[in-house]
N, C-alpha and C positions, 0 to 999 in steps of 0.2 A: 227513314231508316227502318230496314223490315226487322221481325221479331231474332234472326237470329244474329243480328250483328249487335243489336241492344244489348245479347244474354254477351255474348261475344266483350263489349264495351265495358260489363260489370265485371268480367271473370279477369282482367286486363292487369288491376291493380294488386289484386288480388296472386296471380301469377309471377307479380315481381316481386313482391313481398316475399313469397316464398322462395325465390332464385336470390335473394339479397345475400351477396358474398359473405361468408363467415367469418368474422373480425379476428382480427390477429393477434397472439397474446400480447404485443405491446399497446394493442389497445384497450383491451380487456384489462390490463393494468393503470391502463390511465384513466379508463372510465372507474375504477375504483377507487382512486384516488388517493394520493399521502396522507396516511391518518394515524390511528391507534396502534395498528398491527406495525407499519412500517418506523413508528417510534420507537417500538420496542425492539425492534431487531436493531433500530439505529444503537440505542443504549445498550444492547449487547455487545453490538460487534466494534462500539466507538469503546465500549470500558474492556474486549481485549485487546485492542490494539494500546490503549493505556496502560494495561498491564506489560505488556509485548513492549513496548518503548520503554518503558518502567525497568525494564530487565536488559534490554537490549544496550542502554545509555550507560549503566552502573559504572562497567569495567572504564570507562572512559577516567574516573575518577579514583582505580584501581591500582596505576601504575607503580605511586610512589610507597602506599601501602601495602602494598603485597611485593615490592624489593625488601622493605624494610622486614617483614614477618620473614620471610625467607631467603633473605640475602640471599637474592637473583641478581645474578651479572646484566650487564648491559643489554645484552641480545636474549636474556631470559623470555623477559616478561611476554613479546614478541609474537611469543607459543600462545598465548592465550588466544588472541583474536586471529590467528591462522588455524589453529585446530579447530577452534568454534565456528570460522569459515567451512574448514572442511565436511564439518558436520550439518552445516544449511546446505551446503552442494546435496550431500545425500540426502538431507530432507526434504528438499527442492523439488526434486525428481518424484521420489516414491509419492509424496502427499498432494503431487500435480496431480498423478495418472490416477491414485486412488480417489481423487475425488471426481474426477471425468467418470469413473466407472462405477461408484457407487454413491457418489453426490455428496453435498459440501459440508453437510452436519455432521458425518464422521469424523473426517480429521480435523474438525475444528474445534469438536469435543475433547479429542485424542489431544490435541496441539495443547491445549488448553491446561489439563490435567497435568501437560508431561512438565510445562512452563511453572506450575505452581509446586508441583511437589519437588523436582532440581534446583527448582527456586532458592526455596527454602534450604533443600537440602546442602549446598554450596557456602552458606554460612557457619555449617561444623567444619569444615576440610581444615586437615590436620597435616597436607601437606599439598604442596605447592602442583606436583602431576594430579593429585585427585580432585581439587580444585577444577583445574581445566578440564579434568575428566567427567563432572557432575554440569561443568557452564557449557560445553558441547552438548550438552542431553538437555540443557534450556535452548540453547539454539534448532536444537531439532525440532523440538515443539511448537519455536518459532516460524521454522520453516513449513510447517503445519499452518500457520496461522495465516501465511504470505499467501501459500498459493489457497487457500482454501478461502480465507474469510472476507475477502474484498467482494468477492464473487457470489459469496453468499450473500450478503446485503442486495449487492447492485442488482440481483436477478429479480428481489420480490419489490423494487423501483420501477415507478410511474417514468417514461422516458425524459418530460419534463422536469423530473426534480436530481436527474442523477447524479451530475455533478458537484450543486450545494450538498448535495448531503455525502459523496464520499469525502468532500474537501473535509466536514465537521468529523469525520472519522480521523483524518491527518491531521485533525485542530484536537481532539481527544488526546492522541501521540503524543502532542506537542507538550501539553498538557502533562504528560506519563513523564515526558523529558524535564518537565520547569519542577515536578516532584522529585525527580532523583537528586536535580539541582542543587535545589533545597532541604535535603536530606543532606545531602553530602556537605552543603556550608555548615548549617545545622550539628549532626553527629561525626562526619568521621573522626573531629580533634577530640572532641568531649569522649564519644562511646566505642572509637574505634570503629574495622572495616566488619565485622560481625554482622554487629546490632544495624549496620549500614546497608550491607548485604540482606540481610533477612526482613527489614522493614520494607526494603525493594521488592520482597515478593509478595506484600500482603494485599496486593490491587490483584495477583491472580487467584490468590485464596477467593476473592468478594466475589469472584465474576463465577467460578465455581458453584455457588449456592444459586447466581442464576441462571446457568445451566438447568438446571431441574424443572426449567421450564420450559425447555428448548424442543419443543417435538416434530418442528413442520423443518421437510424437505421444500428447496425451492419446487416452486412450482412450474418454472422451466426447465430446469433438471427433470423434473416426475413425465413431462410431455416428450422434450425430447429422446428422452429415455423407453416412450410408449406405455407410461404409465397414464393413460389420460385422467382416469377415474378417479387415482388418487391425486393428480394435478388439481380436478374441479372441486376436490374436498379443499385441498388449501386454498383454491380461490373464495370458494364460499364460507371460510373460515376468516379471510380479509375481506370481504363484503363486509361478515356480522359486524368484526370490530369495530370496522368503519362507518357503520353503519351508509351501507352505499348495496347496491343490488346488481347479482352477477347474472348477468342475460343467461336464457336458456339456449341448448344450441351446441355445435360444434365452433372450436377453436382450431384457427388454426397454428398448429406446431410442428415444422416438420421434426422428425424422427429417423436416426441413422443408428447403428451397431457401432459403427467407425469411431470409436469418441478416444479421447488421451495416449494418443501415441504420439510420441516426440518427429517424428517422422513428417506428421502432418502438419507440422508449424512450418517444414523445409519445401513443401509441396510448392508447386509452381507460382501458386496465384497469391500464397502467405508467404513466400520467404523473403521477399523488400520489406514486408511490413516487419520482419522477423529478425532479417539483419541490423534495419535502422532503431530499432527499436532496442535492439540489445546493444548497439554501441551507445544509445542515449543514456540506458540505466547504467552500466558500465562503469562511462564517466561520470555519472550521477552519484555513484557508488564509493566510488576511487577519488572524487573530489570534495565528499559529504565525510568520510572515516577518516580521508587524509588530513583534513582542515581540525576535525573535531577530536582524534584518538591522543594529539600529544597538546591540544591546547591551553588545557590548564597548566603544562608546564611547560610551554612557550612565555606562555603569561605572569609564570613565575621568574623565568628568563629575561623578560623587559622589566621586572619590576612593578607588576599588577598583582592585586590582589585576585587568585586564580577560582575561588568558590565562589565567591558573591560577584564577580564577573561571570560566571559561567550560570550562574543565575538568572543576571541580567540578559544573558547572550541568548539562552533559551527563553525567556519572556520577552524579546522583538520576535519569534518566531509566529508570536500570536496574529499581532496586526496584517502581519503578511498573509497569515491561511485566513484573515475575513476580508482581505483585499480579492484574493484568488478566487471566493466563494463569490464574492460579486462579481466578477468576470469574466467568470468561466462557462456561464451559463447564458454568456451574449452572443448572440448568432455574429454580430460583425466582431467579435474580439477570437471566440472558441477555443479549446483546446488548446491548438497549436502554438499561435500565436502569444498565449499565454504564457508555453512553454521556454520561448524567443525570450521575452522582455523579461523572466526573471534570471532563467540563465547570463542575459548581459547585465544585469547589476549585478549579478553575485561575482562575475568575474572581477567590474571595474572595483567592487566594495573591495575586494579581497588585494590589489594594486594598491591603490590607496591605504589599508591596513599595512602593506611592506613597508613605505615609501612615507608614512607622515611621523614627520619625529614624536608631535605632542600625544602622552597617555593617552587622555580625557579623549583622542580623538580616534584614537586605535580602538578602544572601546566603542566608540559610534559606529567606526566602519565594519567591529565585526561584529555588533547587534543588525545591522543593517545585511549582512551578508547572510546572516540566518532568516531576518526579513523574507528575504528572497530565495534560496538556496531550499529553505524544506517546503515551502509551497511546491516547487517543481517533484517532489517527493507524492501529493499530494494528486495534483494533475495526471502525472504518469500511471497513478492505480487508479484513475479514472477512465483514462486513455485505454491504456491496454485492454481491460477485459472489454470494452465496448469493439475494438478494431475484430476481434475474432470470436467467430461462431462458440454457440454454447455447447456443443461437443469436444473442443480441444481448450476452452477459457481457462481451465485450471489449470492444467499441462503448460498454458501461454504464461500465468500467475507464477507456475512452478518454475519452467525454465526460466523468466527471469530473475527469481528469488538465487536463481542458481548462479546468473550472471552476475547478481549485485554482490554475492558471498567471493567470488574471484578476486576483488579489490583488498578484503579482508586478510588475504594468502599474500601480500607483497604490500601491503599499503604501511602496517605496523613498524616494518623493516625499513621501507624507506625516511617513513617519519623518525624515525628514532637517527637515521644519517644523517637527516635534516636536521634535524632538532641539536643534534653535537657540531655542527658547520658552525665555522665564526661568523661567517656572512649572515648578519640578522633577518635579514628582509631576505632568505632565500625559500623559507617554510614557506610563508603564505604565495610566493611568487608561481614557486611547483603548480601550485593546486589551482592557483586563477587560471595560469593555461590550461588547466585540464579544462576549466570548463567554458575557456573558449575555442578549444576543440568539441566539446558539447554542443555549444552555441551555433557550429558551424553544421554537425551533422542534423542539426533537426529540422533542417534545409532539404532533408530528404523525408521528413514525415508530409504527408500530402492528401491524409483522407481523414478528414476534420469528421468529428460522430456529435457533434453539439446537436441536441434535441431530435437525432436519426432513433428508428427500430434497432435495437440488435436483430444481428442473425444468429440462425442457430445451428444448422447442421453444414451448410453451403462451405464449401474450403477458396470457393472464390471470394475472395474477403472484399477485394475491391468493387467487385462488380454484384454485391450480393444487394438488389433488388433497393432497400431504404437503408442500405447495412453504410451509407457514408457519401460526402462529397466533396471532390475536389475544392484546395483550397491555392488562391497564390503564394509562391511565398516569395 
């Protein structure tokens, strides 16, 4: 070998080293690993969705106390959870597209503040429209929290862990829910719906003090947005915590203008994923308000104790979201599939709830039916923002926050028709079919994202590179 193919031999390895593709920010996330930083945003964003469940559940246990304060007719009460719908519809919208366009830490601060101070404030109302008028301005904030805060977690997520850790966000919820429970067996006899109401808001008071520590924009957001500079500050800021080391170099992210316009969820190559997806939340919606907004006085209806049942009912909710968290995260079960097996026991639980004469056992099928029925809650805010690019995820968050408020506008109305029918077993009967038309449409979900890249700017969802892969169903 003469001298210049020797120099030639040395320069070789050398050459490729330097041509070595620039790793992708989902790998750049994953070589940093779930650590310190990613805990702390977990215990942010799991104690506001605690709060958010906290406040979201109350009114369930509102009805017969606020007839009583204000001798509201039958079809009064009604207004509450239709106006407060109407108010997530609008906040749906607005806190999608503002956080597509200025990123997820604003309205989630904003959501947060608007939930704690209505909160509170909803416990003086001194009449029955102001009331509903102060619990619309918590659902705003909610709807703040919907589309913004799932998305804020999942972005600064190693693609391995994304799953278990949004499921312990919908285990947090769950959580928000077995407190209101408990508060309400607790205080509404003893202290009345006040002291009931305003104790319900003091989980967003707590989250409030940790806000002031809240400083870092996702770091996909800062990229795709063409922030790169500030993007590498927050990754070097989860290195330190983690004490883990952010490679030198370019990242790649692409980068679009294009981001939060509702338009683009309808575009060619998103709107299957866009249709099926919103008739899933829908009846996820319409079948989770309808089962739960008049059941403590169903329950008082058969002759059950309706607090400390509805205690128990939200305590099987537990076991289900650490069944999902083990599951969801299996390449041969994923996602989808997941999606399948709890929507059909929640239907068959909620059958067998119409249809068995003994207490003791209506009780098991509808502990069993929240079992199953809020994991799918669970899955779905895992599902979604992974199916669509980081340009329109919030807008995707948003308009289905918008979808799910829809049920809220007709679901009150029906239950309360149902709930006055002599036919005993017709309440829970409604709802089990909802959700075996659920069961049927998710027949049409088809691009399984278990342990895939997000995409980020791409509107081809389906075909976007590691963005997903077919699954049978």
């Amino acid at each position: 070998m003469d001298e210049a193919s020797s120099d030639q031999a040395l320069l070789e390895p050398k050459n490729q080293e330097r041509t070595k593709p620039a790793p992708h920010l989902d790998d750049v996330l994953s070589d940093l690993k779930f650590g310190v930083f990613q805990i702390k945003m977990l215990v942010l964003v799991g104690g506001g969705y605690f709060a958010v469940c906290a406040e979201m559940m109350l009114f369930v246990f509102l009805s017969s106390p606020a007839k009583k304060e204000w001798n509201l007719a039958e079809y009064e009460f009604p207004w509450l959870p239709f106006s407060t719908g109407v108010s997530g519809i609008v906040g749906g919208f607005l806190f999608g597209s503002v956080s597509d366009h200025f990123g997820r830490r604003i309205p989630f601060i904003i959501g947060m503040v608007v939930v704690a101070v209505f909160g509170l404030a909803s416990a003086f109302a001194n009449s029955f429209p102001l009331f509903v008028a102060l619990r619309c301005m918590v659902t705003f904030g909610i709807a703040a929290f919907e589309a913004a805060g799932f998305v804020f977690l999942l972005e600064f997520l190693p693609r391995e862990r994304r799953g278990t850790v949004m499921v312990v966000v919908t285990l947090c919820g769950a959580l928000g829910a077995v407190l209101v429970a408990s508060l309400a067996w607790v205080m509404l006899e003893r202290l009345g719906w006040r002291w009931f109401v305003g104790t319900c808001a003091s989980p967003a008071w707590l989250l409030l003090l940790m806000l002031l520590v809240v400083h870092e924009e996702t770091p996909r957001f800062l990229f795709s947005s063409g922030r790169t500079q500030a993007g590498r500050k927050v990754l070097s800021k989860i290195a330190r915590q983690n004490n883990t080391t952010l490679a030198e170099g370019d990242i790649v992210c692409p980068t679009t203008e294009q981001r939060g316009h509702l338009r683009q969820l309808f575009s060619r190559d998103a709107c299957k994923h866009t249709i099926v997806l919103s008739l899933v939340w829908f009846l996820q919606a319409m079948g989770y308000w309808g089962v739960t907004t008049y059941l403590p006085e169903y329950m008082t209806s058969q002759g059950v104790n309706p607090y400390f049942n509805m205690f128990s009912v939200f305590i099987g909710e537990i076991p289900g979201l650490i069944l999902a968290m083990i599951l969801i995260e299996r390449r041969r079960i994923g996602r989808i599939r997941c999606l399948k097996a709890f929507s059909a026991v929640t239907s068959m639980s909620l059958f067998l709830f119409a249809f068995v004469p003994v207490q003791q056992a209506k009780t098991v099928f509808a502990i069993t039916c929240y079992f199953s029925m809020v994991p799918i809650y669970s899955i779905l805010n895992t599902f979604t923002p992974e199916v669509y690019p980081t340009n329109i995820r919030s807008i995707a968050m948003g308009w289905v926050n918008v979808v799910i408020e829809i049920p809220g506008l007709i679901t009150p109305f029906v239950g309360e028709f149902l709930l006055s029918s002599s036919i005993a077993w017709l309440y829970p009967v409604v709802w089990a079919a909802i959700f075996v038309i659920q069961f049927g449409c998710m027949f049409g979900l088809s691009q399984e994202t278990v342990g895939q890249d997000l995409s980020d700017v791409t509107l081809t969802v389906s075909d976007a590179g590691n963005g997903g892969t077919e699954v049978q169903n």
